[in-house]
C-alpha positions in Angstrom: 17.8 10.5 -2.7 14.8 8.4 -3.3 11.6 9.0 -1.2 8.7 7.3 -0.8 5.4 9.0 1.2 2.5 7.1 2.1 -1.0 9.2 3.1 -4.0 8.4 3.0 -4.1 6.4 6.1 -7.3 6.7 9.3 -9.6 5.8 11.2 -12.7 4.2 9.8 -15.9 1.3 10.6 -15.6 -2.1 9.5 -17.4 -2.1 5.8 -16.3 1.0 5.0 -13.0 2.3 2.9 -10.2 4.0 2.1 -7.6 5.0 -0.5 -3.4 4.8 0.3 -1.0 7.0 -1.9 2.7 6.8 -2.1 4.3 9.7 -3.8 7.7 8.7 -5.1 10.5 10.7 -5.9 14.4 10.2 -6.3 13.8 7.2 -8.6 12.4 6.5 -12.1 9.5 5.6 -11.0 7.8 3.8 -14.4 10.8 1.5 -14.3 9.9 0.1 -10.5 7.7 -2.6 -9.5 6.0 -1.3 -6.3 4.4 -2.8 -3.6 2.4 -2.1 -0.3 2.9 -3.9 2.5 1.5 -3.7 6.4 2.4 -4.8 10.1 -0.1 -5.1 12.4 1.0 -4.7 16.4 2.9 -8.4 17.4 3.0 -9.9 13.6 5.4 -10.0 11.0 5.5 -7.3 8.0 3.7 -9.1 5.4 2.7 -8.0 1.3 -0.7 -6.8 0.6 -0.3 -6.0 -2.9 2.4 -5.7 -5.5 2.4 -3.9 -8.8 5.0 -4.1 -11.5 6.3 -1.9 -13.9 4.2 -3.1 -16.7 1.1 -3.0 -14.9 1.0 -6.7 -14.1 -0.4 -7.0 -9.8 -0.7 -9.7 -7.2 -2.5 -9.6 -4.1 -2.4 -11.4 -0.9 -5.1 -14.1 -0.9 -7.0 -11.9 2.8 -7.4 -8.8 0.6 -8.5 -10.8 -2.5 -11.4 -8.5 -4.4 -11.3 -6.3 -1.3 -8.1 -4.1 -2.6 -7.0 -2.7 -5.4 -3.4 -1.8 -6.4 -2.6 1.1 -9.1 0.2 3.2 -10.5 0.0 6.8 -11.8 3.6 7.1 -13.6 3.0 10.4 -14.7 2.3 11.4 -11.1 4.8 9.1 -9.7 2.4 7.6 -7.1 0.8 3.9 -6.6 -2.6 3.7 -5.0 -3.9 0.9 -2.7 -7.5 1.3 -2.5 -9.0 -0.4 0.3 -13.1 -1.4 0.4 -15.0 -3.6 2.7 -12.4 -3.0 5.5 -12.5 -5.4 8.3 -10.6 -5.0 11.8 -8.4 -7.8 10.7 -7.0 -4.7 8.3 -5.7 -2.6 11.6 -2.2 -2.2 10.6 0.6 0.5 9.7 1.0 0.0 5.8 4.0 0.6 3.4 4.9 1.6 0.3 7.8 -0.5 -1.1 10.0 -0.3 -4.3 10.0 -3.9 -4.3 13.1 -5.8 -3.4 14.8 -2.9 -2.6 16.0 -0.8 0.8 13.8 2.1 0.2 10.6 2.1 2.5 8.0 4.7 3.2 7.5 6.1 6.5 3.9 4.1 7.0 0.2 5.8 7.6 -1.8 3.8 10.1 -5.3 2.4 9.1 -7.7 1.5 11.9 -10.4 -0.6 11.3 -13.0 -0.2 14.0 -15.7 -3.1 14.5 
């Protein structure tokens, strides 16, 4: 059955960052688009970043030259590196295979100010 797990996830000061991983399995994974997503406590679920199968990415506009999105397909894993983290970032993220059911169990990234 098709897995996704996120690490990567932690505590760390405003300014500083970190790097997500979702390791896939399951699925063909050069054929998805994939996408990371977060909730923060209270709010919605909302995208952060999106990459597709050819490579192509989109970002939300608060994570804009802050975050980077990137696939390994021989490893099966997209990365979501995160720099200049700012509290506003507090969140549990997500790996996604977009527009699909499957989900990843979330790693929690704490931004502390």
């Amino acid at each position: 059955q098709v897995q996704l797990v996120e690490s990567g996830g932690g505590l760390v000061q405003a300014g500083g960052s970190l790097r997500l991983s979702c390791a896939a399995s399951g699925t063909t994974f050069s054929f998805n688009d994939m996408g990371w997503y977060r909730q923060a406590p209270g709010k919605q679920r909302e995208l952060v970043a999106g990459i597709s199968s050819g490579g192509g990415t989109k970002y939300a506009e608060s994570v804009k030259g802050r975050f980077t999105i990137s696939r390994d397909n021989a490893k099966n894993t997209v990365y979501l590196q995160m720099n200049s983290l700012q509290s506003e970032d507090t969140a549990v993220y997500y790996c996604n295979i977009m527009r699909s059911e499957f989900w990843g169990q979330g790693t929690q990234v704490t931004v502390s100010s």
